[in-house]
N, C-alpha and C positions, 0 to 999 in steps of 0.2 A: 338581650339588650334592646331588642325592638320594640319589645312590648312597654317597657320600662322605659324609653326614649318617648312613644307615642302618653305613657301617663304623665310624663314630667309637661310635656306639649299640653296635654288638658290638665292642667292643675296652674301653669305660665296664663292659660288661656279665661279661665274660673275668674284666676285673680286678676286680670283686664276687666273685666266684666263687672267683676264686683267695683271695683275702684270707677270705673266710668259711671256704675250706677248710682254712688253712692255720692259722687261729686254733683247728683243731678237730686238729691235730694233734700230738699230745703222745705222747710217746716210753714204749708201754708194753711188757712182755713179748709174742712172739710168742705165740698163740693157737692158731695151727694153721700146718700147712704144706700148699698145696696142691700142691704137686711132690710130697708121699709118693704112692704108685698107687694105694690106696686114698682118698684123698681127692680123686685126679685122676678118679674115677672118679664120685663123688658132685657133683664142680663140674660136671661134664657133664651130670648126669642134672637136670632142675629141679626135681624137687621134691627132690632130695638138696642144692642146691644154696640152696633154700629153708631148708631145715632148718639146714644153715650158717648161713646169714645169720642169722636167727631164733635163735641160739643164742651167738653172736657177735658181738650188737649191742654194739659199743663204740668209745671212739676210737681203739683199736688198728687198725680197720679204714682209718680216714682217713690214720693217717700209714702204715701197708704202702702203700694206694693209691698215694702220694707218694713212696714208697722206691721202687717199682720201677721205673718211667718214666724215672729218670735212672743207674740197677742194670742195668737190662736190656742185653743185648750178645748178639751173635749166640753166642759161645760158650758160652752159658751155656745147659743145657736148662732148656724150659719147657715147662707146661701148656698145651693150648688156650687161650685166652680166653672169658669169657662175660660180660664187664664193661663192653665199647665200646657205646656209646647206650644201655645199659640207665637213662638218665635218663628214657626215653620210655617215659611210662606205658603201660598194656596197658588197650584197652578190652574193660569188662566186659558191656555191653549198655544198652540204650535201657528206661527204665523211662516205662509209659504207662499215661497215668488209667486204671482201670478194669483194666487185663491182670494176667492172671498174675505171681505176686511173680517176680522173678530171682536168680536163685543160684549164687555161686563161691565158690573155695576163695582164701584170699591165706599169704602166709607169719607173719602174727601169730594167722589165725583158720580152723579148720578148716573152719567151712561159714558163708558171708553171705547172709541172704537180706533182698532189698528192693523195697516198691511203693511207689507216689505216686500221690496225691490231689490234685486240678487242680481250682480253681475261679476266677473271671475276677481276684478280690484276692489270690489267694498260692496256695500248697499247701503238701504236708507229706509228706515221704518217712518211713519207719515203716523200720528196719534191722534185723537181730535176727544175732549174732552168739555162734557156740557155738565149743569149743576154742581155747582160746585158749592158745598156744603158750608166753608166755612175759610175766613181770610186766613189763618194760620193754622190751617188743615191743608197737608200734600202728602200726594202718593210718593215711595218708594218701588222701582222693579226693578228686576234680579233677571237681565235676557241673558239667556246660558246657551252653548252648543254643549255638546258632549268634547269641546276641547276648551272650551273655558267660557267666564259669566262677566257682566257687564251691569253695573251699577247704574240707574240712573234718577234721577226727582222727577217728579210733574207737579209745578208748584201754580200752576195757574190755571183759569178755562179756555179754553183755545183750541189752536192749531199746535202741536211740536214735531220738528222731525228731530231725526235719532242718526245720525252719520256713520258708518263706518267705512276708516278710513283702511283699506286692504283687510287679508285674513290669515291667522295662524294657518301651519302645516297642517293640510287636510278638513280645513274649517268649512273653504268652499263646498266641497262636495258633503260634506256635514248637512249644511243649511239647505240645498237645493235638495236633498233624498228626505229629513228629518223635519225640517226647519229651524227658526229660532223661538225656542223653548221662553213663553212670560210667566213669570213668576212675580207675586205681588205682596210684599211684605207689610201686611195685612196691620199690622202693629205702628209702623212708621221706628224708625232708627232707634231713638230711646227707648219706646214700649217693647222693642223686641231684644234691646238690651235687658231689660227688666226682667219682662218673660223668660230671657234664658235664664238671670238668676236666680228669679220667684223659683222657677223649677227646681234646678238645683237644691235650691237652699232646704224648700219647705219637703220635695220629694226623698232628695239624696242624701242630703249633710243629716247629720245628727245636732244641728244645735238647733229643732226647732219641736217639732211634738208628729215624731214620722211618720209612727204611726198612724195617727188619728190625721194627716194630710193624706198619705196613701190610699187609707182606707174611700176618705172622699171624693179622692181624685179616682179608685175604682165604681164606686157608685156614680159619679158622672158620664165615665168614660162606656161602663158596660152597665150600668145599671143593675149592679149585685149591691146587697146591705150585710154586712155583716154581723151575725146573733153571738151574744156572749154565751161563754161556755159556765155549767156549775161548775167543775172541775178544770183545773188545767192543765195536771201530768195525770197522765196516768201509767201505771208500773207493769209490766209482762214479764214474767218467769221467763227463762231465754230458751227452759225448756219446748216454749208455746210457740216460738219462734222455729221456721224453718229456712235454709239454705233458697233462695231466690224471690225472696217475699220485698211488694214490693213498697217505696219510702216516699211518699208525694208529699213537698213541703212549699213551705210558703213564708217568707220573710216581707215583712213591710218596709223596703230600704230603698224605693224607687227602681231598682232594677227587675226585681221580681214584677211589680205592678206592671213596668213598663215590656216586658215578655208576654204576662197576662195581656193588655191590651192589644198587642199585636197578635197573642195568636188563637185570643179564647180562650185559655185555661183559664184553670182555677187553681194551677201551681206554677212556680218558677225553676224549681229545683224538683230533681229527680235522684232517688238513689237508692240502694239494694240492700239485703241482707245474703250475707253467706258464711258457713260455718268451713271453718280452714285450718287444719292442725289442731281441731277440738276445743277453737277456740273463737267467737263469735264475731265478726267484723262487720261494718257498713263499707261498702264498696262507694264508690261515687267519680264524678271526674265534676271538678270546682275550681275556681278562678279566685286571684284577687282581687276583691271588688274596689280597692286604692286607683284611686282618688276621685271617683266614681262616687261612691258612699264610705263607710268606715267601715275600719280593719274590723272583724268582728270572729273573722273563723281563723285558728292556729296553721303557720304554715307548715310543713311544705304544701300546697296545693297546684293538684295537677289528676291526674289517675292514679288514685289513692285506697289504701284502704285505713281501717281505723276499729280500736275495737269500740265495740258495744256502747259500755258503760261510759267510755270517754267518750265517743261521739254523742251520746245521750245528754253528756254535762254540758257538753261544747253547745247542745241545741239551745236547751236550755237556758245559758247567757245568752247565748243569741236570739232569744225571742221567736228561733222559730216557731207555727204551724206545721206539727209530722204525722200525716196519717199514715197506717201499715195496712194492708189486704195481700193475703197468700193467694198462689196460683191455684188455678182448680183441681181437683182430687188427678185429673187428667193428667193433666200436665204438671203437676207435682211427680207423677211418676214416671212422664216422659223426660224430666230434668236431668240430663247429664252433667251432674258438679262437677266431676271430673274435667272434663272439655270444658264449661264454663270455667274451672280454676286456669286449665292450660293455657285460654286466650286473656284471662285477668294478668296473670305471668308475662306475657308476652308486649299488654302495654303498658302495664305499670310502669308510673313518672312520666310516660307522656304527656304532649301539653292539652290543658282545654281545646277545645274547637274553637278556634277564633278564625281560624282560616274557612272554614265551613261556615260558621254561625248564621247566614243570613240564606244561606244555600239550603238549609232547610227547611226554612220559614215559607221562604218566595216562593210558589208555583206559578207564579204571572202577574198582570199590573191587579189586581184585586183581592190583593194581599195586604195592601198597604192601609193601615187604618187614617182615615184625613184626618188635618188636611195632609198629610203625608200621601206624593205622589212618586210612581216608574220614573215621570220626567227628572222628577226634581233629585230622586237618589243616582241617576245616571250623569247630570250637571253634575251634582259636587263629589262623587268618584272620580271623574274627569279635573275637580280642582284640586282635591286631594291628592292627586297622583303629582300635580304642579310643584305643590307645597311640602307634601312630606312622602315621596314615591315609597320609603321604605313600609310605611304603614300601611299607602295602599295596597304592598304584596302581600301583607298580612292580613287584611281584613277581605281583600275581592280580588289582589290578582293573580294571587296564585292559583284563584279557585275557576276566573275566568281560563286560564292556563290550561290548567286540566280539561274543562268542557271544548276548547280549541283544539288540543289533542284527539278526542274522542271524534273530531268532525274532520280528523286528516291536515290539520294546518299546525303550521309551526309557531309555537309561543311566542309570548310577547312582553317586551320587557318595560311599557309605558302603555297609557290609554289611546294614546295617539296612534299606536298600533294598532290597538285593539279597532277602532271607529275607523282606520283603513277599510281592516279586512271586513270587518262589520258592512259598512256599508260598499262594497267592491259585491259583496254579497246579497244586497237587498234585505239585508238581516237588522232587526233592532237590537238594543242594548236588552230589551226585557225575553227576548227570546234565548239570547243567551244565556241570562241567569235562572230560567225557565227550568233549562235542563238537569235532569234530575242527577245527585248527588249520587256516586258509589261507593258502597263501601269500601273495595279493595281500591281506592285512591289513596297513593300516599303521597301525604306534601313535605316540604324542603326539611321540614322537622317532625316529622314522621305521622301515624295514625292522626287524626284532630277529631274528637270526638267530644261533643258538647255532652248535659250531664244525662240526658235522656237515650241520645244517641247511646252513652253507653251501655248503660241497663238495657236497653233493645239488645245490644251487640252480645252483650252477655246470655242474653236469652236465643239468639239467635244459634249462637256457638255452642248451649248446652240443648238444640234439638227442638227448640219450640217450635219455629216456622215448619218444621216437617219439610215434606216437596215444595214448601214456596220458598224457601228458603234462598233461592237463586233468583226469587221474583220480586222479593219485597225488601228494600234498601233500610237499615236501621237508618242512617242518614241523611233521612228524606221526612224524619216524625221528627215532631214537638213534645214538649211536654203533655199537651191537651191530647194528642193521636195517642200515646204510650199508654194513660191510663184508659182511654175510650175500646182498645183491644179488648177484642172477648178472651181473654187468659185467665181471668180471677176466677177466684173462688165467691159467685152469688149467692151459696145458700153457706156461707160461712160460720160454723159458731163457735161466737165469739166468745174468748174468754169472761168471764163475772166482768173482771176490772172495768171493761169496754162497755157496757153498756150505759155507761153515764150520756152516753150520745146515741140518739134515734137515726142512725145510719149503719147500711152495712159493712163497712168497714169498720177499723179500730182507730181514735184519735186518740196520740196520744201525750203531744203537746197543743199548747197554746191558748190566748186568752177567749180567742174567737171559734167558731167552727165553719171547719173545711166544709166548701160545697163541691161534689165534682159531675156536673150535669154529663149525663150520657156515658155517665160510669161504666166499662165492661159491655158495650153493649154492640161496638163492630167486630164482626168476624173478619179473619183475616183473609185478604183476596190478593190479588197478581197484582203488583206495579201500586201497593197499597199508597196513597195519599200522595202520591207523586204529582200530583194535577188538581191540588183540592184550595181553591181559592175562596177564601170567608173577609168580611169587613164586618166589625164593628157595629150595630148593637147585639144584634142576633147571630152573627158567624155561621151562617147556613153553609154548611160543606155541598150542601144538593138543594139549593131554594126551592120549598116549596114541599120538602119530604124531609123525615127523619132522618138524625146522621146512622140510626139503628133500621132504617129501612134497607131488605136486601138488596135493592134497588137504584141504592145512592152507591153509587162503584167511580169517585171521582176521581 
């Protein structure tokens, strides 16, 4: 009922969104064109890009946004993109009693400089803002604590102070140990009205051409291209098939792209093969992706299995990308089915990882692909906890719960607890969610195992980890960690069918071809990827050294 409470909340919330954007869209003269080179050149660059914006605040901008998303078509050339999640403000810095003023540049004001004044009834932020770009150009900020956020404009060049008058439970001491957290909505009100629904619309929804947005918005984002395939199914005897082989897929629905982005891969979706009572299944743990994107996969979904031939059809309407690679001659034979069916049995119907899902990603604040910041996920888990507590159990606080456990303190049943003991501790919000993931944690609705976590666990349970087995957490890897294990089979050969593609693997759906950079190529070590923080373009696990160097131990 929670999850299904929290999708009705984002689909109430979609359709605000849409309906404000759409009342703000009214049919004016084009302005500019970003497909000229020269202006393709300035969209690229941000502060050219800024200057745009700032120069072109109009509702001309809202209804282009809405023409193109349903315009768009793969024959059509286009620019880059630099519009997908820019609803997400950019943190500007931690303003503390007493320190040094802070200072940036935003696209209405050429230099911001601002301190704050902390005493136990209120404070007072002091702003000073020069160059001011344009008369109907003003900043939006978002000053957040970890117990809640604070709206304000800066419509003018000047002087502004910023009042508060007293402070929520526990805010004082928030601000004096943390500060208060600026954030700057980079877009201005409307544009980041927009931006959330551009995204949406052109990333998630199905009524625009998703794939071919996806696709674009991956080449902006990580700068991969993707090559068409001669073939697009190809067919394997289930003879050729063995019990543990593994399923790396990829769907162009916004959510797969947006995992890719966040963690490096080149898949979103993870899942297995295993032979069970003689008879062929795909194992996986999957999610309904309503109202998120479209229904696309048959329910029940959760820790499932599924045979062959039907999961093969099901891929198929669904467009997925499925590559398959078996474990190495090794560890084919070290595979105990047996133990891997016993622990299949044991959570089958379990739910997705949704209570985990970010606990596996996060090793610390350089995780987070910008402008996505620590500050700014810590501000609104603290609002979210306001607005709908029961979701934030489900998505962070059960999981904070757990890591509080582990440090000898008693749980907590709001964030306001949480930023108690937190700061009673000299502890941040990022250090907490730092802490690595266990496997034997079980939450309020038992196992949570997202779809990679599972296949690790599966592998884990049939004998793969050998001795580390007690060292290396399935629930501490990604999709990108799961296939970069040295487990496969390298010198694999492949069946005839397979060779329609110059990779060592077998692909065996889809239009495009899978790339999976750094294939098989870490060995497994102690407290594996527990600590391995990458950002966006290049996701260096160890800057500066291969993620296959034996030397990168992050």
């Amino acid at each position: 009922m929670a999850v299904h409470g929290l999708r009705v909340g984002l689909v109430v919330a979609l359709a605000l969104v849409c309906l404000i954007a759409f009342a703000n869209a009214s049919p004016l003269p084009d302005l500019h064109d970003v497909t000229a080179p020269s202006q393709v050149t300035k969209w690229l660059d941000l502060e050219g890009r800024r200057a745009i914006l700032s120069a072109h605040k109009t509702r001309e901008s809202y209804r282009e946004a809405f023409g193109r998303w349903y315009k768009r078509h793969p024959s059509q050339t286009q620019p880059l993109r630099d519009d997908y999640y820019n609803f997400i403000p950019t943190f500007e810095g931690s303003l503390l009693n007493g320190s040094a003023s802070l200072q940036w540049s935003s696209p209405c004001f050429k230099t911001v400089q601002a301190n704050i004044s902390v005493t136990p009834s209120g404070g007072k932020i002091e702003l000073y803002t020069t160059g001011h770009t344009g008369w109907f150009c003003f900043d939006w900020y978002i000053l957040g604590t970890q117990e809640g956020i604070y709206l304000h404009p800066i419509l003018t060049e000047g002087h502004h102070s910023i009042d508060f008058d007293g402070w929520r439970t526990g805010e004082y001491d928030d601000v004096v140990l943390n500060g208060m957290q600026v954030f700057l909505v980079v877009e201005g009100l409307l544009d980041t009205v927009v931006s959330i629904a551009e995204t949406w619309l052109e990333l998630f929804s199905c009524l625009g051409d998703q794939s071919y947005n996806n696709r674009l918005f991956l080449q902006e984002k990580m700068g991969f291209t993707y090559k068409e395939r001669k073939q697009q199914v190809v067919t394997l005897n289930k003879s050729d098939i063995k019990s543990g082989m593994y399923l790396g897929v990829t769907r162009f629905d916004g959510l797969d792209p947006m995992i890719m982005w966040g963690t490096g891969g080149h898949t979103g979706h993870t899942a297995m093969t295993m032979w069970m009572d003689n008879e062929l299944y795909v194992m996986e743990s999957t999610s309904d992706p309503w109202p998120l994107t479209c229904q696309y996969w048959p329910q029940p979904e959760n820790i499932m299995k599924t045979p062959w031939d039907k999961w093969i059809q099901d891929a198929i309407a669904a467009e997925y990308m499925v590559s398959i690679f078996p474990l190495s001659p090794e560890n084919q034979k070290k595979f105990n089915t047996t133990a891997a069916l016993e622990f299949f049995k044991s959570v089958q119907g379990h739910p997705y990882g949704f209570s985990n899902f970010i606990y596996g990603w996060i090793d610390g604040k350089f995780n987070y692909p910008p402008p996505l910041a620590a500050q700014l996920v810590a501000t609104v888990f603290a609002f979210v906890d306001r607005i709908y507590p029961q979701g934030a159990n489900i998505i962070y606080l059960d999981g904070i719960n757990l890591r509080l456990k582990q440090m000898g303190l008693a749980p907590c049943s709001n964030m306001e607890c949480v930023v108690a003991i937190l700061d009673h501790r000299g502890l941040t919000f990022d250090d907490v969610m730092s802490i690595p993931e266990q496997d034997d944690w079980n939450y309020p609705d038992g196992k949570n195992m997202v779809c990679d976590v599972f296949v690790l666990s599966m592998y884990k349970a049939g004998g793969l980890f050998g001795d580390l087995a007690s060292q290396i957490q399935a629930t501490e890897q990604t999709p990108r960690d799961s296939y970069m294990m040295a487990l496969y089979d390298g010198n694999w050969q492949r069946p005839a069918a397979c060779a329609v593609d110059d990779v060592p693997w077998c692909q065996l759906l889809g239009k495009y071809l899978q790339d999976l950079p750094y294939w098989n190529t870490v060995a497994l070590y102690p407290h594996m990827n527990e600590q391995c923080q990458s950002q966006p373009p290049a996701y260096d696990r160890c800057p500066g050294m291969s993620p296959s160097d034996p030397r990168c131990h992050c």
